[in-house]
TORKOL-4160 file (C-alpha; in steps of 0.2 Angstrom, whole numbers, padded with zeros to 4 digits, m for minus):
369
<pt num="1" X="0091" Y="m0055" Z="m0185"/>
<pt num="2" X="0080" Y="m0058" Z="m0170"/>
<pt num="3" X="0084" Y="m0073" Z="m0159"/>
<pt num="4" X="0073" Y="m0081" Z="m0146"/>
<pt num="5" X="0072" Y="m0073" Z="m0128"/>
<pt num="6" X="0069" Y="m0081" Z="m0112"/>
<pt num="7" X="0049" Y="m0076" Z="m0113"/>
<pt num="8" X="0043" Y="m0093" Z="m0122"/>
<pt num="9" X="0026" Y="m0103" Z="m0124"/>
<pt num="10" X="0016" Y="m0089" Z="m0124"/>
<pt num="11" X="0004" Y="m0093" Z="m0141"/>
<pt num="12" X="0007" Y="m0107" Z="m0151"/>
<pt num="13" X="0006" Y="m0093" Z="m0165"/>
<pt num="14" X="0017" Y="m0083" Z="m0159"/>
<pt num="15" X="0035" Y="m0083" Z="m0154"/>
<pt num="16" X="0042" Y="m0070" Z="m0143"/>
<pt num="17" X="0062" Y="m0063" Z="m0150"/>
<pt num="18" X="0075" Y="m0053" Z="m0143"/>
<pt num="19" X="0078" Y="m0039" Z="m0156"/>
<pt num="20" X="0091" Y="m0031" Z="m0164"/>
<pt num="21" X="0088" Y="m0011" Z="m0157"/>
<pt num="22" X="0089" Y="m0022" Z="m0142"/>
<pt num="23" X="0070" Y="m0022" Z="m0138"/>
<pt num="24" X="0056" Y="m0038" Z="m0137"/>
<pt num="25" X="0045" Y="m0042" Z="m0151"/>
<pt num="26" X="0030" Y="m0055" Z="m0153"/>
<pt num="27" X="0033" Y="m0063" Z="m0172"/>
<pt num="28" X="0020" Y="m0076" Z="m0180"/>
<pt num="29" X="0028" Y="m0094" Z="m0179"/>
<pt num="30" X="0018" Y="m0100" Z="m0197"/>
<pt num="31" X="0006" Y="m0091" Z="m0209"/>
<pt num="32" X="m0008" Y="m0085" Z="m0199"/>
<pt num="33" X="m0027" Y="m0080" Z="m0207"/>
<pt num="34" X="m0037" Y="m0067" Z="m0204"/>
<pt num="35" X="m0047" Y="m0069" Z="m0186"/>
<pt num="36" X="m0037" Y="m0079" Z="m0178"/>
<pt num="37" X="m0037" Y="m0076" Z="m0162"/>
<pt num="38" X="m0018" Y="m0077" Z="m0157"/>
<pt num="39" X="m0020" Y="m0074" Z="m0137"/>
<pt num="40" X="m0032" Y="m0074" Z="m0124"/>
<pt num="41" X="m0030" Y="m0068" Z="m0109"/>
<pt num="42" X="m0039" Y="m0070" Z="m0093"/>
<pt num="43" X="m0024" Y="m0071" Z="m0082"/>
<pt num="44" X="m0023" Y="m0051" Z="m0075"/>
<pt num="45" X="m0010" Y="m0051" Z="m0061"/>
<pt num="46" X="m0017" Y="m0033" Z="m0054"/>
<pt num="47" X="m0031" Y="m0022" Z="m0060"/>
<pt num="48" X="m0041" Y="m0009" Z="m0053"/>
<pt num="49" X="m0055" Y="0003" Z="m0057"/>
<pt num="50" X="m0056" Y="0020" Z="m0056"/>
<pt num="51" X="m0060" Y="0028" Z="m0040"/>
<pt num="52" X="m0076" Y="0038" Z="m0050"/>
<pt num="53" X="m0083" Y="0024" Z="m0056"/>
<pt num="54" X="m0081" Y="0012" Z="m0043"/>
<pt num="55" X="m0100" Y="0009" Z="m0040"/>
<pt num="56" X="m0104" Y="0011" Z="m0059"/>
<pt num="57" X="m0093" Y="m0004" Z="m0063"/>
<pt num="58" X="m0095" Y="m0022" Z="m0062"/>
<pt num="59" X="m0080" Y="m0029" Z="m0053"/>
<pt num="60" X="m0080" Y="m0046" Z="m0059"/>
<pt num="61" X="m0085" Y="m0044" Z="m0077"/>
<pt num="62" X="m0080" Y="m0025" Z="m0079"/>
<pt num="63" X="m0099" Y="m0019" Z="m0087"/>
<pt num="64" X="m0101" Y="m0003" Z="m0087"/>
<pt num="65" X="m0121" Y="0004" Z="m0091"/>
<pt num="66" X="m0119" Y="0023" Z="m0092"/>
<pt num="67" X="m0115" Y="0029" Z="m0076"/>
<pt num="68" X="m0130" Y="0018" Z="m0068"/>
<pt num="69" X="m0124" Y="0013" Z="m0051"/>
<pt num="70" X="m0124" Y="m0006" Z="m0049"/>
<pt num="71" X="m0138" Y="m0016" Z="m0039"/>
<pt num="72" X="m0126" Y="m0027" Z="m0030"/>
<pt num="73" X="m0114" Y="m0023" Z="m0017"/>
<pt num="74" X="m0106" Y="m0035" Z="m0006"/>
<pt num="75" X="m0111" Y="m0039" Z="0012"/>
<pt num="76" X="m0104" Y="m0048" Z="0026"/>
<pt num="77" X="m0116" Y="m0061" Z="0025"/>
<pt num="78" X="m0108" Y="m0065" Z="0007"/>
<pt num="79" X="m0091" Y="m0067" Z="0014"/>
<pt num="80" X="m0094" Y="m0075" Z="0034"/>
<pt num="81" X="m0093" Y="m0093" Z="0028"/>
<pt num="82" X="m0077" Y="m0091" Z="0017"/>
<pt num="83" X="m0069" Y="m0083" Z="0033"/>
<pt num="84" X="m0052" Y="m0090" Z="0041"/>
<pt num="85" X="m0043" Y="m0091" Z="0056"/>
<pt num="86" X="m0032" Y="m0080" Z="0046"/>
<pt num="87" X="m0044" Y="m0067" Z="0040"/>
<pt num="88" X="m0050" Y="m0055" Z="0051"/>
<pt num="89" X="m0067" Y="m0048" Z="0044"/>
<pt num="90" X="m0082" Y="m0040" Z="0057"/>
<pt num="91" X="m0097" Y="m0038" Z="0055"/>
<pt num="92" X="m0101" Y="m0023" Z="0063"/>
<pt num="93" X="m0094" Y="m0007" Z="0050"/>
<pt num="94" X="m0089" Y="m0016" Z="0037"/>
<pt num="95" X="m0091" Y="m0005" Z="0020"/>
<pt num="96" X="m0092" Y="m0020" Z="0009"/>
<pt num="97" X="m0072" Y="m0019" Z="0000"/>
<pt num="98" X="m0080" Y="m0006" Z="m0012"/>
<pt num="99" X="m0084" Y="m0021" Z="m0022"/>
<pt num="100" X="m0100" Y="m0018" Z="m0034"/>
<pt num="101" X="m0108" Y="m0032" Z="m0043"/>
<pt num="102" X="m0119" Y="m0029" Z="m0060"/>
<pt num="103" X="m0129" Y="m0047" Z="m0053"/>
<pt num="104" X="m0131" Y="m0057" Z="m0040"/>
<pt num="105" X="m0121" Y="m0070" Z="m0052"/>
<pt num="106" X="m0106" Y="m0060" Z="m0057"/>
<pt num="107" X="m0104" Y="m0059" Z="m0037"/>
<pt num="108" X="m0104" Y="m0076" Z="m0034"/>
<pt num="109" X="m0095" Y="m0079" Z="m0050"/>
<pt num="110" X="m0082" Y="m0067" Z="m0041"/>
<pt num="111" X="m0083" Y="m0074" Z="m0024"/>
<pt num="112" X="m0081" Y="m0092" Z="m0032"/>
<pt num="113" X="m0061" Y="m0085" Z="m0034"/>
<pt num="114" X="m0049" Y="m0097" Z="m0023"/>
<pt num="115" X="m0045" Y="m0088" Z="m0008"/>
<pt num="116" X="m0055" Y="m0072" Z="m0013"/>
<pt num="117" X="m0057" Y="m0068" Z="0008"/>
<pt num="118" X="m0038" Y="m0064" Z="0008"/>
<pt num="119" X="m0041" Y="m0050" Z="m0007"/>
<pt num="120" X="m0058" Y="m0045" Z="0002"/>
<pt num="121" X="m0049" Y="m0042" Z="0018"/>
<pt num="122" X="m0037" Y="m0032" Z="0013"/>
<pt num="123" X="m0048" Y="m0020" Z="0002"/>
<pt num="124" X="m0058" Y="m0020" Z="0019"/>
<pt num="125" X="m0043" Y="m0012" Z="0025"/>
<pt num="126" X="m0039" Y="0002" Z="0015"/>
<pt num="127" X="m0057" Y="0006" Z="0012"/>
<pt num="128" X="m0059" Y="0009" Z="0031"/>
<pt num="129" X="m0043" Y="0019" Z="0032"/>
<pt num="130" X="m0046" Y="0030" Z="0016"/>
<pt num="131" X="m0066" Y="0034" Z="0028"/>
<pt num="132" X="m0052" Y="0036" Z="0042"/>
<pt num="133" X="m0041" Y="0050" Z="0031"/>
<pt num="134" X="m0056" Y="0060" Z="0022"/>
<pt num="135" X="m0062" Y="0065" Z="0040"/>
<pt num="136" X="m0044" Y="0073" Z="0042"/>
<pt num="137" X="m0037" Y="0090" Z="0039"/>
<pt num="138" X="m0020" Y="0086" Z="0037"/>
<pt num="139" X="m0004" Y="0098" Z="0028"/>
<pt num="140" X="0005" Y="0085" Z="0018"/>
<pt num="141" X="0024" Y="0084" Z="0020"/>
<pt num="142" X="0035" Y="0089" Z="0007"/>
<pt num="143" X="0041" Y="0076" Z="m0002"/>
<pt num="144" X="0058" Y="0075" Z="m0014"/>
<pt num="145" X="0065" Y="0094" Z="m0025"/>
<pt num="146" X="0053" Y="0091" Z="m0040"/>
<pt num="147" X="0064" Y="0100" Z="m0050"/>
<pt num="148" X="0075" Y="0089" Z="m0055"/>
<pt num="149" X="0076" Y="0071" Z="m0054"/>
<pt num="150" X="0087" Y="0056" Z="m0058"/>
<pt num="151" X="0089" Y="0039" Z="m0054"/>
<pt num="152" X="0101" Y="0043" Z="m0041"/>
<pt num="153" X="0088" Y="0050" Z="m0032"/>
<pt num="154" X="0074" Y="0036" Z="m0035"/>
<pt num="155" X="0089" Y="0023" Z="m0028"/>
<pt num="156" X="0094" Y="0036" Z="m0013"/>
<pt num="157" X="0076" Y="0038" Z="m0009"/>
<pt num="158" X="0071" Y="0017" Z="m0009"/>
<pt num="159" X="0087" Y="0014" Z="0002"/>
<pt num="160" X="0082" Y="0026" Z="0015"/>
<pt num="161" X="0065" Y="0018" Z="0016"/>
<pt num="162" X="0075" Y="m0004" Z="0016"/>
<pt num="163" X="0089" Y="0006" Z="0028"/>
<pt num="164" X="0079" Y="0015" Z="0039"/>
<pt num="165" X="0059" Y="0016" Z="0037"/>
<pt num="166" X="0055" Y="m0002" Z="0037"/>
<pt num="167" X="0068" Y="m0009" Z="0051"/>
<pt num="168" X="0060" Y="0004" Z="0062"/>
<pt num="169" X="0042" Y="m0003" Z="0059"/>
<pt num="170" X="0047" Y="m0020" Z="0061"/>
<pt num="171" X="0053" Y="m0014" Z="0078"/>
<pt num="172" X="0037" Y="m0007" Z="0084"/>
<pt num="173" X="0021" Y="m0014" Z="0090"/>
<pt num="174" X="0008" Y="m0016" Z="0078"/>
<pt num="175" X="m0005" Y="m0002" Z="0086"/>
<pt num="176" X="0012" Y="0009" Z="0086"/>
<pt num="177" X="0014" Y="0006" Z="0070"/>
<pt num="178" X="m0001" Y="0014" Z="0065"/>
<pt num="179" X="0007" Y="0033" Z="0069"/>
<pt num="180" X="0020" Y="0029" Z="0055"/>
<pt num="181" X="0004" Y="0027" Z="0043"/>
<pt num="182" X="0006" Y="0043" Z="0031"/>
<pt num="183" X="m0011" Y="0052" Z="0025"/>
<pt num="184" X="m0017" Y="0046" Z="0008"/>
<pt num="185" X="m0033" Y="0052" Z="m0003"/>
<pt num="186" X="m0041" Y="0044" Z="m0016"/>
<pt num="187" X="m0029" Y="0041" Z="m0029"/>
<pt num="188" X="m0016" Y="0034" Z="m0017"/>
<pt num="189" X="m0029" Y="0023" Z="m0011"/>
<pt num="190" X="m0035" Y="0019" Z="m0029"/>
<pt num="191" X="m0016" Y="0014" Z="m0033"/>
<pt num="192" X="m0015" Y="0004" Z="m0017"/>
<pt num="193" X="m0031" Y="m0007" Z="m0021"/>
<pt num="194" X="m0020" Y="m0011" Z="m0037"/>
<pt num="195" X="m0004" Y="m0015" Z="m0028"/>
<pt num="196" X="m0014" Y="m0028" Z="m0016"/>
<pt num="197" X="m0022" Y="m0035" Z="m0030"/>
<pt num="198" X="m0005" Y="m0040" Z="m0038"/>
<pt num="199" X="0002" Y="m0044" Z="m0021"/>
<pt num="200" X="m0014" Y="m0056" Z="m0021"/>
<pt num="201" X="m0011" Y="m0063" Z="m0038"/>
<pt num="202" X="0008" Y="m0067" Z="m0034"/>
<pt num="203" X="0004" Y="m0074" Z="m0021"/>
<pt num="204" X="m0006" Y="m0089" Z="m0028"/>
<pt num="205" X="0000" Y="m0091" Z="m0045"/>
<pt num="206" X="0009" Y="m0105" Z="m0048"/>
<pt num="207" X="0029" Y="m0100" Z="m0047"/>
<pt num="208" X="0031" Y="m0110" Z="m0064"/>
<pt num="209" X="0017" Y="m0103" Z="m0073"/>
<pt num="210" X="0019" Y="m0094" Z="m0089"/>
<pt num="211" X="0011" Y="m0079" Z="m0081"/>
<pt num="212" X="0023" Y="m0078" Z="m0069"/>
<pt num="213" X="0037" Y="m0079" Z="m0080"/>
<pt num="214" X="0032" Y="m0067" Z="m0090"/>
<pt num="215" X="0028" Y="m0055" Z="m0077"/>
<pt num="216" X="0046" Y="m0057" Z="m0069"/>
<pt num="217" X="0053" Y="m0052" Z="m0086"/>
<pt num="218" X="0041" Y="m0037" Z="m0088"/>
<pt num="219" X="0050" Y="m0020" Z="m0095"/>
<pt num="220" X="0050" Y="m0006" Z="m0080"/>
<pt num="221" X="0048" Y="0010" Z="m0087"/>
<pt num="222" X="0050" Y="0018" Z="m0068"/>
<pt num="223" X="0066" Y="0028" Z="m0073"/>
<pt num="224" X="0057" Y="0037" Z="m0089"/>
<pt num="225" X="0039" Y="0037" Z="m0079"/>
<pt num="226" X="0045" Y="0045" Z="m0061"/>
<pt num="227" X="0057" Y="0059" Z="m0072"/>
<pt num="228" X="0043" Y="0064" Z="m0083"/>
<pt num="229" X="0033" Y="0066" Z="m0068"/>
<pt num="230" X="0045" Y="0068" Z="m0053"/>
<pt num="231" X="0028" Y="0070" Z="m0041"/>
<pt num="232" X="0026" Y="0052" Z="m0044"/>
<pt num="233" X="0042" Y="0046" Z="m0032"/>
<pt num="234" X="0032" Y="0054" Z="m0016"/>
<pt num="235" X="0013" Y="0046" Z="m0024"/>
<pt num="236" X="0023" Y="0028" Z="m0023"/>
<pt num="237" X="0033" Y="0031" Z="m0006"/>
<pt num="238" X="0017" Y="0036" Z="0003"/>
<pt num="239" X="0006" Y="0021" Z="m0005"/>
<pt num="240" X="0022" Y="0010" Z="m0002"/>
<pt num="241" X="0023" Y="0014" Z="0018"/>
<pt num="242" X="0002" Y="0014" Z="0018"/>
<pt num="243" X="0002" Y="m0004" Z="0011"/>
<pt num="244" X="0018" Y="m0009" Z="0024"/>
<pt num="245" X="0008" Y="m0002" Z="0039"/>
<pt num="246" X="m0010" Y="m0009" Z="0035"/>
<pt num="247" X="m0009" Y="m0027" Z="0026"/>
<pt num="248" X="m0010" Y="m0042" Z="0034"/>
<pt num="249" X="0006" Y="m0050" Z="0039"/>
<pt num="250" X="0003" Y="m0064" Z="0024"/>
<pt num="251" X="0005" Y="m0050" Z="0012"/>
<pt num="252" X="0016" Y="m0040" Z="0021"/>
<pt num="253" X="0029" Y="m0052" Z="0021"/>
<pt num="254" X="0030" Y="m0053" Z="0004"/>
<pt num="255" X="0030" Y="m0034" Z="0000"/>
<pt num="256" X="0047" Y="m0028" Z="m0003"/>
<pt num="257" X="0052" Y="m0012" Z="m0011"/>
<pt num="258" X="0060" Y="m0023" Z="m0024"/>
<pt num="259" X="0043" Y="m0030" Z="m0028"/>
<pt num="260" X="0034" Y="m0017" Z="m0027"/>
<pt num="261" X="0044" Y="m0004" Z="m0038"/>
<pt num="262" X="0041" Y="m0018" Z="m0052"/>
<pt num="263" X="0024" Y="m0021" Z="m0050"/>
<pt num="264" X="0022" Y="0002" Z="m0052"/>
<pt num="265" X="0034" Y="0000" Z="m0065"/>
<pt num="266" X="0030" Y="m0014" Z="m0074"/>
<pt num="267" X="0011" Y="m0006" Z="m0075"/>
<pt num="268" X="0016" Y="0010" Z="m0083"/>
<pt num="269" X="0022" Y="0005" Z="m0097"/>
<pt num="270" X="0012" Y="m0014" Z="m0099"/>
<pt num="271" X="m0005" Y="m0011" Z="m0093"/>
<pt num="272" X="m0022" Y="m0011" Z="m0104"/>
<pt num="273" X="m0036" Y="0003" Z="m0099"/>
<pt num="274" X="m0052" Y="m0003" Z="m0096"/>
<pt num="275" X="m0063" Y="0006" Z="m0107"/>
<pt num="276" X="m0082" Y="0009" Z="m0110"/>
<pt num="277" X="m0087" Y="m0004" Z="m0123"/>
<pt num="278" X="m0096" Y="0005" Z="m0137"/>
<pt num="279" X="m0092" Y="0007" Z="m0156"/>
<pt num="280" X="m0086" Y="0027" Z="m0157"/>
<pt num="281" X="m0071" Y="0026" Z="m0148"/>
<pt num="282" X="m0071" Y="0047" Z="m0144"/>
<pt num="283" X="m0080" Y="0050" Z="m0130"/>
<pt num="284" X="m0077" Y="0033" Z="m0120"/>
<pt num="285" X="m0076" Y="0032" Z="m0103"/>
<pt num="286" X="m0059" Y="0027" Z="m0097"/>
<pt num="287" X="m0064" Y="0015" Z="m0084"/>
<pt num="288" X="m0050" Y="0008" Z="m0075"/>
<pt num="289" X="m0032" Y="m0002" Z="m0081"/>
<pt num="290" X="m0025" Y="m0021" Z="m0078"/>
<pt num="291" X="m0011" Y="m0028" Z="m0082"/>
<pt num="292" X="m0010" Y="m0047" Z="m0092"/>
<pt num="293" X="0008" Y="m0050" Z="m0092"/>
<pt num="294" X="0008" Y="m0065" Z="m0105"/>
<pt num="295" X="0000" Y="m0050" Z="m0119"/>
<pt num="296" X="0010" Y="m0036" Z="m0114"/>
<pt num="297" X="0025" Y="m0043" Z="m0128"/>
<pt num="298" X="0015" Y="m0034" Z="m0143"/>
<pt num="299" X="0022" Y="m0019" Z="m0149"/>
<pt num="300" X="0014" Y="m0005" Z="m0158"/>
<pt num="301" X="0011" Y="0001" Z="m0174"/>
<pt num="302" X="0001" Y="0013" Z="m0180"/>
<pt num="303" X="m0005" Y="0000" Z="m0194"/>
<pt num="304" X="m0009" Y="m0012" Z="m0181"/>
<pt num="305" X="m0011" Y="m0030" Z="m0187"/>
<pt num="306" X="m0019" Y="m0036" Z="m0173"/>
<pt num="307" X="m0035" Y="m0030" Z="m0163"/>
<pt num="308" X="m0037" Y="m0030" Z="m0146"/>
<pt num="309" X="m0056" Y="m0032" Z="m0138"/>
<pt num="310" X="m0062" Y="m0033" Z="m0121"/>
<pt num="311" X="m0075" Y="m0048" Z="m0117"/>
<pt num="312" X="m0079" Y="m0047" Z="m0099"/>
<pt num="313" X="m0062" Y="m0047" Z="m0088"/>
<pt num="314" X="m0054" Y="m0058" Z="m0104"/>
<pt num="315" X="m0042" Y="m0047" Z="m0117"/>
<pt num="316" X="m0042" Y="m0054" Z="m0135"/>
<pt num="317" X="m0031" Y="m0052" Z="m0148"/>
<pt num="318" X="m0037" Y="m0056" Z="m0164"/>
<pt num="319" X="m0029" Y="m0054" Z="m0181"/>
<pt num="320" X="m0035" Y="m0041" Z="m0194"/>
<pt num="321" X="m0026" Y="m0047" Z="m0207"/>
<pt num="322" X="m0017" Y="m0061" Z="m0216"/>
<pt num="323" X="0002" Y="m0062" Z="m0210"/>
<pt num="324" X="0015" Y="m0072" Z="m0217"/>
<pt num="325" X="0028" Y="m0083" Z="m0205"/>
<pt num="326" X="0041" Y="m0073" Z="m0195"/>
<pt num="327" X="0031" Y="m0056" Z="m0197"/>
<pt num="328" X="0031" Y="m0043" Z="m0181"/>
<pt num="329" X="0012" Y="m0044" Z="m0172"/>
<pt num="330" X="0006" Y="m0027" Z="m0165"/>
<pt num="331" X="m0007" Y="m0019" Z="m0156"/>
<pt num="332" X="m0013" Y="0001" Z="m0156"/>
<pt num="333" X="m0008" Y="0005" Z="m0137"/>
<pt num="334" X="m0018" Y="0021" Z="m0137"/>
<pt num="335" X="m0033" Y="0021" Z="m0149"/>
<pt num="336" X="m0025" Y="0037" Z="m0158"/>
<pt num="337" X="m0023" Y="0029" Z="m0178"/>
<pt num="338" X="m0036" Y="0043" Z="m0181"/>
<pt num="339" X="m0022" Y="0055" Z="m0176"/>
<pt num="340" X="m0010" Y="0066" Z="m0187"/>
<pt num="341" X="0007" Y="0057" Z="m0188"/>
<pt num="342" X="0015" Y="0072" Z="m0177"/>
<pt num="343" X="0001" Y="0071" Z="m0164"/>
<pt num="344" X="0003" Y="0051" Z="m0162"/>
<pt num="345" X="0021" Y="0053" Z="m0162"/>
<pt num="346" X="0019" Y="0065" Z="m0147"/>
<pt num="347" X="0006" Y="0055" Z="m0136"/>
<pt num="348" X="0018" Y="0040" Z="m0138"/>
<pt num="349" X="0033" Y="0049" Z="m0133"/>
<pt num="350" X="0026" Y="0057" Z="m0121"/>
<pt num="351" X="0014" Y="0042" Z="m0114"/>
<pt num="352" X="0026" Y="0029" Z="m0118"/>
<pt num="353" X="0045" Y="0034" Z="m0119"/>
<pt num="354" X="0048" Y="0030" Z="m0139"/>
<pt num="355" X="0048" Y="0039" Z="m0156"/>
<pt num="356" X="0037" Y="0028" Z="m0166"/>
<pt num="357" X="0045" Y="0022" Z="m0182"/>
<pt num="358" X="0032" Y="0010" Z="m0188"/>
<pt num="359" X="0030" Y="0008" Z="m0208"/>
<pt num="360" X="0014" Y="0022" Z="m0206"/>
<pt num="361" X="0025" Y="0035" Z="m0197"/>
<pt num="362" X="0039" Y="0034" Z="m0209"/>
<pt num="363" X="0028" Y="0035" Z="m0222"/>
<pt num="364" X="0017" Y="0052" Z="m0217"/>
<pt num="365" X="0032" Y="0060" Z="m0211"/>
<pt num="366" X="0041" Y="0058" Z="m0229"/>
<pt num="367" X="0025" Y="0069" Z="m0234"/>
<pt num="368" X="0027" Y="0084" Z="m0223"/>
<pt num="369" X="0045" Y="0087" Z="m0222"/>
């Protein structure tokens, strides 16, 4: 029997339980019809897009028009009256955030976002730093044996870095600081633009919202995600000390290793792609990713009763079928129900660290042993 967990107030139609195989599951409070929409969600604590596609997506409502590059990037002038003592923006070089806009609405749309300067500032950064590092020839320092890895060694590796790294920052001057800075490309910079976004979020979400609950209680899969791929503990050492060394103080203070290891581990196993919107799902352009804590409690089936749709920046989850009270709600996390049982089996395992045993599975395995 599932009993209530400590996630609660989500949806009024559905209720999220602590299950028996020790898991989380959403179930529906009462009978529920057809096209209800159980969940929306417009509250993404971190997203970002893909570094390919950075000018051929809008960043405020996500559109995408077929690799067309978008008309509107930001300039100075959008942002010199939402400056602060506290932001530190110049005119002269600045690159624009690498924010692209598909009108000149969506970017004031996007610039209309409380204390959007902050967000701006630090995207500045890193922009400028990344310019800094693809001028540079540089041999990149071995990181941890690849060849095995454990959670002893993720622990051993995160204490050198509280023990060690960041007490000697803290002791330098901030232009000192800079020499510690370790050389990034583009996907480190891609994941640090994601970091600072949920650094950002954190930062101004109200400490008793539902959102931040639920973000606090998100599963990490960091264990299972960094032995699969043991390359991964270096990627988020280096994108950790990049973030440490460049943010502004106001974030800064608020980025611990803690913090940070569940906001990467937390994304690996909760966040939604943001996709090309366009009937045939072969052939879509995987966009980018974010992560909306509050719908991140579906699980999935490969008879999913509940579809997911992207509308702008908002996720929706609408029902695609009649469910009766107290009946699990999931969602297809991969777009793969066209699959062969074996081969969705596989991406699940492989993608997301669990042998799918939904009614479907069990079914179509029965017919091919």
């Amino acid at each position: 029997m599932a009993s209530v967990c400590e996630v609660e107030g989500i949806s009024p139609f559905f209720q999220v339980r602590q299950t028996d195989f020790g898991g989380r599951e959403c179930f529906s409070r009462v009978p529920l019809k057809e096209g209800t929409v159980v969940l929306e969600a417009n509250d993404c604590v971190g997203a970002c897009i893909a570094h390919e596609f950075r000018k051929e997506v809008c960043h405020s409502c996500f559109l995408y028009r077929n690799g067309t590059n978008m008309k509107f990037k930001l300039t100075y002038g959008d942002v010199a009256e939402l400056l602060t003592p506290e932001v530190k923006l110049s005119e002269k070089g600045f690159s624009g955030a690498g924010l692209w806009f598909c009108l000149e609405s969506c970017k004031l749309e996007y610039l209309k976002r409380p204390h959007i300067v902050e967000l701006i500032e630090c995207y500045e950064i890193l922009l400028r730093t990344l310019k800094i590092m693809q001028k540079k020839t540089v041999e990149q320092e071995p990181g941890p044996d690849l060849q095995v890895m454990s959670g002893e060694i993720i622990e051993c590796a995160w204490r050198e870095i509280n023990n060690s790294w960041i007490p000697k920052i803290e002791r330098m001057k901030l232009t000192k600081r800079l020499n510690e800075l370790p050389f990034f490309a583009e996907e480190e910079y891609n994941c640090a633009r994601f970091v600072a976004r949920a650094l950002f979020s954190l930062k101004h979400l109200d400490p008793q919202s539902k959102t931040m609950a639920t973000f606090r209680t998100l599963q990490s899969n960091e264990l299972s995600k960094i032995t699969r791929f043991p390359v991964l503990l270096n990627f988020q050492i280096v994108v950790f000390k990049s973030l440490y060394v460049l943010l502004p103080e106001s974030f800064r203070k608020d980025l611990s290793t803690e913090l940070f290891r569940h906001i990467m581990g937390s994304e690996y196993g909760n966040s939604f792609g943001i996709w090309e919107q366009q009937k045939v799902l072969e052939g879509r352009e995987f966009l980018g990713y974010s992560v909306f804590p509050r719908a991140s409690y579906f699980n999935h089936s490969c008879d999913p009763n509940i579809t997911k749709c992207r509308v702008g920046s908002t996720m929706l989850f609408t029902l695609n079928k009649d469910v009766p009270k107290d009946e699990p709600l999931c969602i297809d996390y991969s777009s793969l129900l066209s699959q062969p049982v074996v081969k969705r089996r596989q991406i699940l395992k492989e993608n997301w660290f669990f042998d799918c045993l939904c009614t479907r599975c069990v079914s179509e395995l029965q017919t091919i042993h």
